[in-house]
Each structure stands twice: as C-alpha cells, then as structure tokens.
N, C-alpha and C positions, 0 to 999 in steps of 0.2 A: 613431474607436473606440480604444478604450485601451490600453498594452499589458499583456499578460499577464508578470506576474515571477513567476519560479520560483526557489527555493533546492535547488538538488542538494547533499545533506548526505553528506559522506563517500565519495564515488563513487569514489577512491581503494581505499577498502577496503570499502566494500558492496556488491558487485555479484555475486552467485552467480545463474547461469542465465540471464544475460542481463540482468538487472532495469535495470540503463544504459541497455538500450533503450526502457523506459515513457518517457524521456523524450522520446529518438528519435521514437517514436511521435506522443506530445502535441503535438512541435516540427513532426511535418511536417503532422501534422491542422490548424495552424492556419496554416501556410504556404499550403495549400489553400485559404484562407476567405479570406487576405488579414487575418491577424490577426499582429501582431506579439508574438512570443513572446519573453522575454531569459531563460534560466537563467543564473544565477552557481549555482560551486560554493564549499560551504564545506569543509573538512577541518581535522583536529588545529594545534590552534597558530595558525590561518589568523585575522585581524582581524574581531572580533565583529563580525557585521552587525546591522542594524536588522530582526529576522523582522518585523516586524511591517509592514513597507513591502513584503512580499511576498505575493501571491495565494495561493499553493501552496507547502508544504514539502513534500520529498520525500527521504524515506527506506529504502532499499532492506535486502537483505536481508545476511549474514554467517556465519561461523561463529565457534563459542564462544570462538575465540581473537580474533578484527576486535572481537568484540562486548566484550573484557574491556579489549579497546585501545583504545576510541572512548569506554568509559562514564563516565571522569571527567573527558572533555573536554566530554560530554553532557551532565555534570551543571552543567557553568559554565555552558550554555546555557541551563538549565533555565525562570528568572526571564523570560527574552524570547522561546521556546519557547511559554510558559502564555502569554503578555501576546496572542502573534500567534494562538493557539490563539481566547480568548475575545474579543477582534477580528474574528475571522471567517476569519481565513486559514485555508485549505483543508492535513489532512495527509493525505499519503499516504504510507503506509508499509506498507513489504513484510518478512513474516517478521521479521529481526533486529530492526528498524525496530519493527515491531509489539511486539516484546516488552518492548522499553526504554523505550517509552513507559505501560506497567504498574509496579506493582509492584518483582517486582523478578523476573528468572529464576535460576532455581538448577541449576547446570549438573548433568551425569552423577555427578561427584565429590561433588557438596554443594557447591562452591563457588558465594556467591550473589552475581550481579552486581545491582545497587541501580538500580531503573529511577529516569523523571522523576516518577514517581506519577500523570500527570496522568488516569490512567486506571484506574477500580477493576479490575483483572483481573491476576493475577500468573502464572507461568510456571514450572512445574517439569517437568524431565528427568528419566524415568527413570533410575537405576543401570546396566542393561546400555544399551551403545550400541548394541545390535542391535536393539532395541526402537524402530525410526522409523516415521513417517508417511510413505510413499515412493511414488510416483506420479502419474499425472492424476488429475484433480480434476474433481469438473461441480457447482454448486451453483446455487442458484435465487434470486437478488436481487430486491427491490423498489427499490431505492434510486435508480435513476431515473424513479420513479412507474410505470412497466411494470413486465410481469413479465419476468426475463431468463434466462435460464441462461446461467451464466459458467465458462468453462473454464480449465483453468490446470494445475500440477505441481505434488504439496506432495513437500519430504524437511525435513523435521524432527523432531527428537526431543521438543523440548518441548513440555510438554501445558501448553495454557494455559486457566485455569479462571477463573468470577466474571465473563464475559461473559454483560452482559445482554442487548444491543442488536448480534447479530451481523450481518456482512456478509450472510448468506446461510443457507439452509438445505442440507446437505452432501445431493447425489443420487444422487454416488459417491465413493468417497475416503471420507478419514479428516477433518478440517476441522483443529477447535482441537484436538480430543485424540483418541486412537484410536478407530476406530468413532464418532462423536460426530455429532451431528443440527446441530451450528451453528460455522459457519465464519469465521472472523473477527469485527471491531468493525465498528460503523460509527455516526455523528451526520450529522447537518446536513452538517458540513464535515468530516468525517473518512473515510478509509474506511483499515481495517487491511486485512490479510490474507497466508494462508502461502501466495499463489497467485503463484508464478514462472510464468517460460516467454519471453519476459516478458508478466506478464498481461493486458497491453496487446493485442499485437499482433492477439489473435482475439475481442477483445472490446472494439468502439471504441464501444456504447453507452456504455462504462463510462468512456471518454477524453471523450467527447462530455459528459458528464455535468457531470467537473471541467471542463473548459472554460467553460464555458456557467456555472458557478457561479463560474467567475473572471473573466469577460467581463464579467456583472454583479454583480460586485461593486461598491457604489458609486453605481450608474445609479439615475436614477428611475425610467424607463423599460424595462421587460425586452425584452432582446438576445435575437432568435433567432436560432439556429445554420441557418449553409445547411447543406442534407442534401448529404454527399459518397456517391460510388457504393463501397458497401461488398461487394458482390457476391463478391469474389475473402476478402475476411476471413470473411461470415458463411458462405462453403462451406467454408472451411478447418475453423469450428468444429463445423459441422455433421456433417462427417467425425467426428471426434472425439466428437461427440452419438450418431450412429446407433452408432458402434464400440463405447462405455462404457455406452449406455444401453438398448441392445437386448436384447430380453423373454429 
C-alpha cells in the first residue's frame, strides 16, 4: 500500500484552537490501519517543495496578523499550489487557510490582503471587531456520499461571500457569514471550512474521507478503509448534537 504524503503549510504560525491536531488526528487514524502516513512542514523562507508529489495540503487557521505575515510568501507558492490543486492533490484548509485561497480578505481596517484566487469566493470583515462568528457549530455535509452532521467552533469575523459549492448546510451557528445557511467550500478534493476545535477529532467520517481519497489516489483498483471503533468520538459529538440541536 502506498504511503500517504501530507504538506503541513505554516504550522509555525497557523494553529488557532488546536487545528495542529487535524493532523494528529489523520496521522494516528492511519497508524491504526497500518497505513504509512509522512507530513513534511513548510513555513516562510523554508525550500520550495514539489506540492504536487503530495496527496494532501493542509492549511490551518490564523489571525489577521499570521495571515498578513504568511500572504506574500503564499503568494510565491501560488504557481505549484494551482499545478498540485488541478492534479488532484487534496486541500484542506481551516478558516485562515480558507480565506487565502479566495479572492482576497479585507480586514476590519479596509486593509486587503491578496488571496491565491484559486477560488471564486472573497472575504470581507466587518468594521466593528465586535461583530464575530463566535461558537459551536453543527452543519449537515454530503461530501462523503452520507449524510453527516459535522460539529466544530467558528470565531471569525470575516464574512466570506460568492461560495457556490459549500461544505455544508449551517443547523447551528453562523457558517460563511452571520446567520448564513452555507458553511464553507468544498470539490472533489478540496474541503474549506471556519470549523476549528480541531475539526477532526469528533468527526473521523470527515478524516476517513481524505484518507481514503489519498490512499487511492493513483490505484486502479479502489482501496477500502478498515472500519476503526469510533464509539468514544461519535458520543463525544453526539453530546454536542443533543445539547445544540434540542427542540
């Protein structure tokens, strides 16, 4: 079986709520299965790698200062980014991650930070910073051909609009923009979203997912995933379902 390569992008300075652990997560789900996982990290200045020799990019989340400091280092990656992008390498990206791969976000000030564009959806913050998206989250995904509900924590301020194809439909929470019905991006190989905590840990159809789309990548033949005993994760979220979603 082949192994799984991962790019942890910026883990130095994007890691709000945990989100270092998504990979935590990925790495010991496949330690479980007997599947050989390798993350390399990239950060500022560090030797352009090959994205495109990697299964999964992984981009986590920041604040508006991480995100002003990483964007024109982001922006030299831009060209092998899109190349690993329409290759089929899988992205995943959380909140900051999410927005810089849009358009472009424009912070509280008006200051606009210049995303990769590879994504039609851009990101604007309101003026007062009092105005965030602040708490748990439950939205309802198709994205692993079930139906799922996915739990998580948004705090964000910017409201990101011009998402066609979202993660999910918002069942509490706020998602892209305040009060808003649609929660993140998502393709084939992509999945955004403003869902910290880390979003991982109480949602391992969604770990199971990218796996399984990294595993086979490549294969003639499709790889199925051994079923791990999730028991202790799906009561965890379940907690959280009965607590947010009760009539």
């Amino acid at each position: 079986m082949k192994t799984i390569r991962i790019l942890h992008m910026y883990a130095d300075m994007l890691d709000l709520y945990g989100d270092s652990g998504n990979m935590e997560v990925i790495s010991f789900r496949c330690k479980m299965r007997g599947i050989d996982c390798h993350i390399d990290k990239y950060s500022i200045d560090s030797e352009m790698p090959d994205f495109s020799s990697y299964d999964l990019i992984y981009i986590g989340g920041g604040a508006d200062l991480e995100q002003q400091h990483i964007s024109a280092d982001l922006l030299k990656c831009k060209d092998g980014i899109v190349k690993a992008y329409k290759n089929g390498t899988f992205l995943f990206l959380i909140c900051g991650g999410y927005q810089l791969m849009g358009k472009y976000y424009r912070d509280a000030d008006g200051n606009e930070i210049k995303g990769l564009g590879l994504f039609d959806y851009f990101t604007v913050a309101p003026s007062s910073r009092r105005k965030r998206c602040i708490g748990n989250i439950v939205i309802q995904s198709e994205i692993t051909g079930k139906t799922v509900k996915v739990v998580g924590f948004e705090n964000h301020g910017g409201q990101t609009q011009g998402v066609k194809t979202p993660f999910g439909k918002v069942l509490f929470g706020n998602g892209n923009c305040s009060k808003s019905e649609a929660e993140g991006y998502c393709e084939k190989n992509v999945i955004a979203t403003y869902l910290h905590g880390p979003c991982l840990s109480k949602n391992p159809e969604i770990s199971d997912h990218m796996i399984e789309y990294c595993i086979n990548r490549g294969e003639a033949e499709h790889i199925a995933l051994e079923a791990l005993d999730d028991t202790l994760e799906k009561e965890c979220r379940q907690v959280m379902l009965d607590r947010l979603l009760k009539k």
